[in-house]
GULUMZA-580512 format. One record per residue (C-alpha): y, x, z; residue in three letters; residue number from 1. Coordinates in pm, 1 decimal, decimal comma. Layout:
((Y X Z) ALA NUM),
...
END
This chain:
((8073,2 9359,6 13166,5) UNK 1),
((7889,4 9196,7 13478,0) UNK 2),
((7658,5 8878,1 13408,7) UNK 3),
((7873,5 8586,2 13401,8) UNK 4),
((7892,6 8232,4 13211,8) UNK 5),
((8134,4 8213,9 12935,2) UNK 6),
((8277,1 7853,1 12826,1) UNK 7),
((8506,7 7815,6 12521,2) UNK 8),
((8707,0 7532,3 12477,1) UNK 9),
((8791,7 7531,2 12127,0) UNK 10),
((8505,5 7695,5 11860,6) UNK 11),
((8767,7 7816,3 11597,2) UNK 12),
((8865,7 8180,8 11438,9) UNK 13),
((8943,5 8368,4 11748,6) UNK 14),
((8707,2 8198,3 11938,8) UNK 15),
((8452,0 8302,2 11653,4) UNK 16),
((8606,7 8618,1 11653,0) UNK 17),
((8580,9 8688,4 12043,9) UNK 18),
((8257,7 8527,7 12068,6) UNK 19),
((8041,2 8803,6 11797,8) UNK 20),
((8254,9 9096,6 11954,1) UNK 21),
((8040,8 9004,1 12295,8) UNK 22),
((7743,3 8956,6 12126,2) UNK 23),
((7775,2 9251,7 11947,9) UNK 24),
((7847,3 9384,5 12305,5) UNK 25),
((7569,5 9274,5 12456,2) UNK 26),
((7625,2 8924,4 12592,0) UNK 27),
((7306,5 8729,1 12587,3) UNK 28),
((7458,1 8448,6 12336,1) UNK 29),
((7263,5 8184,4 12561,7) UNK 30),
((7512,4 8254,3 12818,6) UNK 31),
((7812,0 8143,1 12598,5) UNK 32),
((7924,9 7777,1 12607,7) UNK 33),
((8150,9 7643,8 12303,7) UNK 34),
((8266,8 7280,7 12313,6) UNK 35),
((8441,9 7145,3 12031,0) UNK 36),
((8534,1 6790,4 11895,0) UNK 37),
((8457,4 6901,0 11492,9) UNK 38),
((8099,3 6872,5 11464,1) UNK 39),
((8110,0 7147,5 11133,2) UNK 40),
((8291,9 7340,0 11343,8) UNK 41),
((7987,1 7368,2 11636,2) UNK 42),
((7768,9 7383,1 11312,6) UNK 43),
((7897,9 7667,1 11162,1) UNK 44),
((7943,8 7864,2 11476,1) UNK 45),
((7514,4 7830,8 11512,3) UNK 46),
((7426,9 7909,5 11203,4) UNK 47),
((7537,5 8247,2 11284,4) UNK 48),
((7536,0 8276,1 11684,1) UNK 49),
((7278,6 8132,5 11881,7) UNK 50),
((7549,0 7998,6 12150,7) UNK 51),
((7480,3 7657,8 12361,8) UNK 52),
((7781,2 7383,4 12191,2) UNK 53),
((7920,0 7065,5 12315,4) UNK 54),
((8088,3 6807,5 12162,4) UNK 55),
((8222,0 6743,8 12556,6) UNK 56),
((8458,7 7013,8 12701,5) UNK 57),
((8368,1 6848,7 13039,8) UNK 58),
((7931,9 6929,1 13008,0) UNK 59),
((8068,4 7243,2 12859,9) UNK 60),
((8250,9 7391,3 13136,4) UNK 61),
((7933,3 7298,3 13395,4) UNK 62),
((7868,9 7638,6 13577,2) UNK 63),
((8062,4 7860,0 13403,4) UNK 64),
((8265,8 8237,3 13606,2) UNK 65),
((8533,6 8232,3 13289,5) UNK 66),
((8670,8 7924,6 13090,9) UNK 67),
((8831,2 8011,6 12785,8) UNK 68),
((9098,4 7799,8 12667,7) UNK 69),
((9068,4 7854,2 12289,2) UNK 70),
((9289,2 7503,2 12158,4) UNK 71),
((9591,8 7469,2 11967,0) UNK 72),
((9880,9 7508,4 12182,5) UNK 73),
((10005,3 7158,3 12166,5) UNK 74),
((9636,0 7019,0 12261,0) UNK 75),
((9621,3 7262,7 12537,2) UNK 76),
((9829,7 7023,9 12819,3) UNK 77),
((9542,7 6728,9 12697,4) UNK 78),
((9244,4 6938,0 12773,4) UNK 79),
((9331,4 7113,5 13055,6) UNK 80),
((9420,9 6732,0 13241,8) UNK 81),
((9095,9 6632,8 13099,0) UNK 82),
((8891,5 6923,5 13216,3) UNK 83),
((9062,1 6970,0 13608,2) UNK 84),
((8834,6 6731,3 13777,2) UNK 85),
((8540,6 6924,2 13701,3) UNK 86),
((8664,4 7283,9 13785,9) UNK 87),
((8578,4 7481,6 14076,4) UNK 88),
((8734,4 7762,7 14308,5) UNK 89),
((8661,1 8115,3 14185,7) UNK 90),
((8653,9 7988,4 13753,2) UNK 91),
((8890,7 8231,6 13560,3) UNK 92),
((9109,2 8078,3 13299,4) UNK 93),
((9201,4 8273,1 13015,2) UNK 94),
((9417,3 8073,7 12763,2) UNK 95),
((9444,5 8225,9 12409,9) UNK 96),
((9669,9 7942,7 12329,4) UNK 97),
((10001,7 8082,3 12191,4) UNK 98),
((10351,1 7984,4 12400,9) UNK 99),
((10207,6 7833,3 12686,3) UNK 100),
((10340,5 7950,7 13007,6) UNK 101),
((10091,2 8083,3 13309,2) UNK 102),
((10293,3 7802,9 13553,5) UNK 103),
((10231,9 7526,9 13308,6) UNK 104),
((9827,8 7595,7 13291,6) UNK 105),
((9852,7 7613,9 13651,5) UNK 106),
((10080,4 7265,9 13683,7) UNK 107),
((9818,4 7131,8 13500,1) UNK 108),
((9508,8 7244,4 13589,6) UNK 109),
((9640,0 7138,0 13977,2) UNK 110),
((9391,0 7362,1 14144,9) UNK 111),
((9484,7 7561,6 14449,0) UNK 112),
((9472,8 7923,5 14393,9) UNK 113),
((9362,8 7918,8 14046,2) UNK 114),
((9299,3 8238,9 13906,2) UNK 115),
((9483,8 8211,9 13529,3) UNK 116),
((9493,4 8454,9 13255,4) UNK 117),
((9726,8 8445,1 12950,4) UNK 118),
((9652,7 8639,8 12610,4) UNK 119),
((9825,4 8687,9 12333,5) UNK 120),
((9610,9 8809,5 12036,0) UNK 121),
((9683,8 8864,1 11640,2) UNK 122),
((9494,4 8753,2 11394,9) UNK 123),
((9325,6 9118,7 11290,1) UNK 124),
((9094,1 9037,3 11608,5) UNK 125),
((8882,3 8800,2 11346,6) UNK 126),
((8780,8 9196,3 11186,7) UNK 127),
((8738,9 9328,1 11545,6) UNK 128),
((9082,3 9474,3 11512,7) UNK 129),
((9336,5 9283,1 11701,5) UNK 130),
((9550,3 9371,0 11985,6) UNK 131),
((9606,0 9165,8 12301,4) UNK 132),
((9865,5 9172,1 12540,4) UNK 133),
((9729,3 9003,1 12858,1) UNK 134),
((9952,5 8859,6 13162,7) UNK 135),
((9731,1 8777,2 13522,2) UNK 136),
((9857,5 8568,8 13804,9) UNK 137),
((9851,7 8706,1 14175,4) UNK 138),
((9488,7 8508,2 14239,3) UNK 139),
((9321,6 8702,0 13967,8) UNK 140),
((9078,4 8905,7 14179,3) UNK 141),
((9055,4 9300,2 14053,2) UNK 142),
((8713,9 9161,9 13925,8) UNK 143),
((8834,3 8912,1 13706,0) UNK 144),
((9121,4 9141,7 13587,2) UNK 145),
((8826,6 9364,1 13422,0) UNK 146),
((8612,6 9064,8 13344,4) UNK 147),
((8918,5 8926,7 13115,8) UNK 148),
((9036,6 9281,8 13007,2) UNK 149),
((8612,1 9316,9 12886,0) UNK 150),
((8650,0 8988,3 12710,7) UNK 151),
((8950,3 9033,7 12485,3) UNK 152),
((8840,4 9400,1 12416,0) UNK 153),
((8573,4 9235,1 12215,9) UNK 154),
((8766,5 9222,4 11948,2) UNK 155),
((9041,2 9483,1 11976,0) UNK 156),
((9268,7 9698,5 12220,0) UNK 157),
((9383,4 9506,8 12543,7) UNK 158),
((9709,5 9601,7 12688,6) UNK 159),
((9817,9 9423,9 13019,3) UNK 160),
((10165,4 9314,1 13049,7) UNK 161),
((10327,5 9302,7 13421,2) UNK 162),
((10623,5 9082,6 13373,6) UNK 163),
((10569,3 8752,3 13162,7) UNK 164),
((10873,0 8757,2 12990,4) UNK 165),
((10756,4 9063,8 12767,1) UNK 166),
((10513,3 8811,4 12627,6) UNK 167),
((10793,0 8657,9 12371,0) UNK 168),
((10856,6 9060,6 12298,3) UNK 169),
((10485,8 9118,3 12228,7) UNK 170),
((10460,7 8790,6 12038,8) UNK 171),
((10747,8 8892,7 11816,9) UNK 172),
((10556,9 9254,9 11775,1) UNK 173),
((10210,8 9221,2 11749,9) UNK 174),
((10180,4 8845,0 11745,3) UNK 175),
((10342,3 8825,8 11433,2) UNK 176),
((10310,2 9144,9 11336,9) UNK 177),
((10068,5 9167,3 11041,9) UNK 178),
((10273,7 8898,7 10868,4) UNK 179),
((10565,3 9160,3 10871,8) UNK 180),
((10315,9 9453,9 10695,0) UNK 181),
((10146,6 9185,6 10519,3) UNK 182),
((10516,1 9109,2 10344,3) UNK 183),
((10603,6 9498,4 10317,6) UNK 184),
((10247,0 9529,7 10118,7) UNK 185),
((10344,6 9254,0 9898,4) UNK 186),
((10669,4 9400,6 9802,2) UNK 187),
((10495,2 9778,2 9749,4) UNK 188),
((10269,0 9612,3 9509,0) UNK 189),
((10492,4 9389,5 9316,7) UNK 190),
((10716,7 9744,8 9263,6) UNK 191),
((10387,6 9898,8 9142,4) UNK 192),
((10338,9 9677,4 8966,2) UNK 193),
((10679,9 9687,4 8774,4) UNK 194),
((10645,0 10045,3 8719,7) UNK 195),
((10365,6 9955,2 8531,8) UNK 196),
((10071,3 9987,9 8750,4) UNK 197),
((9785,6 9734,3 8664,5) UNK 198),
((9769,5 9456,1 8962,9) UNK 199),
((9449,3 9538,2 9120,7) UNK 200),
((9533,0 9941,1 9084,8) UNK 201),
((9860,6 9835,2 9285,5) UNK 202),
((9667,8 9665,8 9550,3) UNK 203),
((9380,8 9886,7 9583,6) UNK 204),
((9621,9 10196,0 9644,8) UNK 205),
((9868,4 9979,6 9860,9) UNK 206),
((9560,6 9871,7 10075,7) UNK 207),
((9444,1 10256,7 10128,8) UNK 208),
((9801,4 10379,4 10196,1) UNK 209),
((9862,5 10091,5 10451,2) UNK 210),
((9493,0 10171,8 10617,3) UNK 211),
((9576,6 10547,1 10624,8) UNK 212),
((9920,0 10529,7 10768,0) UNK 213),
((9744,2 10311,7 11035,4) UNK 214),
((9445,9 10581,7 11111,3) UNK 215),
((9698,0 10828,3 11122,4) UNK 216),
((9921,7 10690,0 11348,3) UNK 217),
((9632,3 10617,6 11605,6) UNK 218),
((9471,2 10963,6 11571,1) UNK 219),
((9772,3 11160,8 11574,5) UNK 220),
((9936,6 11058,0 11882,0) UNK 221),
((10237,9 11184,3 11729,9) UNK 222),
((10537,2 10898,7 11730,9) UNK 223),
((10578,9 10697,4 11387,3) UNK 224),
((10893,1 10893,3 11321,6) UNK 225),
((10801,9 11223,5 11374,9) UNK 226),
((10490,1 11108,9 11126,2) UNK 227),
((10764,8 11005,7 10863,6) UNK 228),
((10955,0 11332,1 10916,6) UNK 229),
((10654,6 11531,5 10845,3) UNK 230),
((10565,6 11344,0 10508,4) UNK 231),
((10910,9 11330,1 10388,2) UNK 232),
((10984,1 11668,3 10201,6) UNK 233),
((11373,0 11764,8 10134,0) UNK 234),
((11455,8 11684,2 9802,6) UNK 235),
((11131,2 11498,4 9742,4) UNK 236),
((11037,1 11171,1 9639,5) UNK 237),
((10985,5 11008,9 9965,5) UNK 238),
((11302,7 11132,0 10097,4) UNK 239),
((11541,9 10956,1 9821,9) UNK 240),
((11270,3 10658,5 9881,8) UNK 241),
((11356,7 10643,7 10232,4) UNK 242),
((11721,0 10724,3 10179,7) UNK 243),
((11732,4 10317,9 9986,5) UNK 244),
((11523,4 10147,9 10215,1) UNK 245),
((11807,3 10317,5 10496,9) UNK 246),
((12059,8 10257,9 10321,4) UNK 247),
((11997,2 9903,9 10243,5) UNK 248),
((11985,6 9852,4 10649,4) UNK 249),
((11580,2 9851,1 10694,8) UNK 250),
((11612,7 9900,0 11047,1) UNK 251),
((11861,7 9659,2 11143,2) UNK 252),
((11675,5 9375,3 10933,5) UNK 253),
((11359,8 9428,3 11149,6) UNK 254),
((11566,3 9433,7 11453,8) UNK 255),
((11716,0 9084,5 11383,8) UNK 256),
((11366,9 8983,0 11226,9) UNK 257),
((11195,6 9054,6 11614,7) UNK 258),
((11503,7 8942,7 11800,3) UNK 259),
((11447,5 8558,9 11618,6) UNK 260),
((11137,8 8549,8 11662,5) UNK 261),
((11138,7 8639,9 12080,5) UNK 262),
((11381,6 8357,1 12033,4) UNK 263),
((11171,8 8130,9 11879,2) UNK 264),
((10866,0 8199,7 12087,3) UNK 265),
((11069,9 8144,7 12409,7) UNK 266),
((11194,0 7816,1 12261,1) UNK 267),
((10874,2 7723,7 12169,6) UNK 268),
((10730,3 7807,8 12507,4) UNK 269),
((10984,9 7570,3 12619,6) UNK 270),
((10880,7 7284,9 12399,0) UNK 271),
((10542,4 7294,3 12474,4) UNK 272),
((10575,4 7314,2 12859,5) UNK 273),
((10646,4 7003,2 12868,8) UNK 274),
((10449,1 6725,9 13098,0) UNK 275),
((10337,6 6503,1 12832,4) UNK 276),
((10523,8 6146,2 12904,5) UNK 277),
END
């Protein structure tokens, strides 16, 4: 990554999370700005990084190449008005703020040319994990494209997107992915479990299976069906296993399941594009 000044508005869990994968990359911590309005919050975040906080996003933005926007989505529209008078030509924006729309940052931040950057992350980037989907406006430079790309790989794959409207797709996927294993974990174990498996047994060998599939998967390159195929043995176990969980329409209830929730995030996005009255 080239030598730049990093800003974060907003010092909580992805922020964290981004902030020790460039430390842990190399990023001299005394280059990172976090500005924040919970005073535990900038406390916490220097008891383990030695980053330069704010309680003003305004002093914390002063000189910085990349501002991340690292809010809540519906305080996003607040701070960017807030923050607009004291931007400059050339700052990259990258907002990690779920449903918000690159025109709306750009409505808002009312800056010529502004070079924005929207990210969608998941939650395993807080164990350096996570995958991104990122989305760049025509004034990102090629420079700031691999400035941003560097950033979010801090904690994770980044995958860049080049049509905004697969961002409601990749927040159905990945965004709220891990909920979705998260709930087919839960239901592994609790059938352990009634088969008479102590709880933490169930757990511990749900956890490993889950992890391994994973590994597999990545290392493989093989497709996630051709992986099933070569696990499933005629006649075996995992074939009449698979033959319920088929039979009882598995496929179709994830389709629906990702179809409401593009839905949703495209309503949402809706919602909280909104000019604030």
């Amino acid at each position: 990554m080239v030598p730049c000044k990093l800003a974060f508005i907003g010092g909580g869990n992805m922020a964290r999370s981004l902030i020790g994968g460039l430390i842990a990359s190399n990023i001299a911590a005394e280059q990172i700005h976090v500005a924040d309005q919970n005073v535990a919050t900038l406390e916490s975040l220097t008891q383990r990084y030695p980053v330069q906080t704010f309680a003003s996003n305004r002093e914390a933005i002063q000189g910085a190449d990349v501002i991340i926007l690292a809010v809540k989505p519906q305080q996003l529209q607040d701070v960017i008005r807030e923050i607009s008078t004291d931007t400059r030509e050339n700052q990259l924006f990258i907002s990690i703020a779920a449903g918000i729309r690159v025109d709306d940052i750009d409505r808002w931040l009312d800056k010529p040319r502004a070079s924005i950057v929207r990210a969608m992350p998941n939650t395993p980037a807080l164990v350096e994990a996570g995958a991104t989907a990122l989305f760049a406006n025509e004034h990102v430079t090629h420079q700031q494209h691999e400035l941003a790309e560097s950033i979010l790989r801090a904690c994770g794959v980044a995958i860049w997107l080049t049509d905004e409207k697969h961002m409601d797709a990749v927040t159905a996927l990945s965004g709220s992915g891990p909920a979705y294993f998260f709930l087919v974990m839960e239901a592994m174990e609790n059938a352990a479990v009634e088969l008479g498996l102590p709880p933490e047994t169930a757990r511990l060998l749900c956890l490993e299976t889950a992890f391994g599939a994973a590994k597999m998967a990545l290392e493989s390159g093989e497709s996630a069906s051709t992986l099933r195929q070569q696990v499933t043995s005629p006649g075996g176990t995992t074939e009449r296993a698979i033959h319920e969980l088929e039979d009882g329409g598995l496929h179709g209830l994830f389709e629906n399941a990702l179809v409401a929730a593009a839905l949703r995030a495209r309503e949402l996005a809706n919602e909280l594009g909104q000019d604030h009255a």
